[in-house]
C-alpha positions, 0 to 999 in steps of 0.5 A: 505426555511431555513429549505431545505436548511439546510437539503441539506447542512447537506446532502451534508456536510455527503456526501463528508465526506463519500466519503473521508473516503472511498477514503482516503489512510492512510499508514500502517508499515510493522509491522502493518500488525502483527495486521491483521487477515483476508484477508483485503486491505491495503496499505503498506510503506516499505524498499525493503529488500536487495535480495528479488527481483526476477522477473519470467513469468510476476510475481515480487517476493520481501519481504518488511520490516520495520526494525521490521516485514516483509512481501512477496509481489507478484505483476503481472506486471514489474518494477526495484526496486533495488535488491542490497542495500535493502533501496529502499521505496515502497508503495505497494497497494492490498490484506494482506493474514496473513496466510503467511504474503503475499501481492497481490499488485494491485499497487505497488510505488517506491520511486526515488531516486532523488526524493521525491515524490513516482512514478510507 
């Protein structure tokens, strides 16, 4: 009986260590996507770069930065992100094209203000 159970507890120990390294989120920079050179997942922290913010036919049009590196990001789907000081932080979440520096986000987090958590 010692044996099985040491078999099911090694068995369940490797199975919630998968299923938190699949499901973990661990944010990148701005300047880490300089790395990437495929289509690939990523979720991204950065300052919404001053003038960038544009929103036309359901798509929101703005740039990320990191002080260092930028990147677009295009997001299909509504929400105020603060066009005029160029500080504001999100955590964008989709699909990095290094090909034109471009993230298809499926999600995109802005940081309030009077906050320190992130929201949407």
């Amino acid at each position: 009986m010692n044996k099985f159970t040491l078999i099911v507890s090694l068995a369940i120990a490797f199975a919630v260590v998968g299923y938190l390294s699949l499901n973990s989120t661990s944010y990148m920079t701005v300047s880490d996507l300089d790395k990437i050179d495929k289509p690939t997942k990523v979720v991204v922290m950065g300052n919404v770069s001053k003038g960038s913010v544009f929103f036309d036919k359901g798509v929101l049009r703005f740039v990320i930065n990191d002080g260092r590196s930028s990147a677009k990001v295009i997001y299909h789907g509504w929400m105020r992100l603060d066009n005029v000081s160029g500080y504001e932080v999100v955590a964008v979440k989709g699909v990095y094209y290094p090909m034109n520096k471009t993230i298809v986000a499926e999600k995109v987090l802005a940081k309030c203000p009077s906050k320190e958590e992130i929201s949407h």
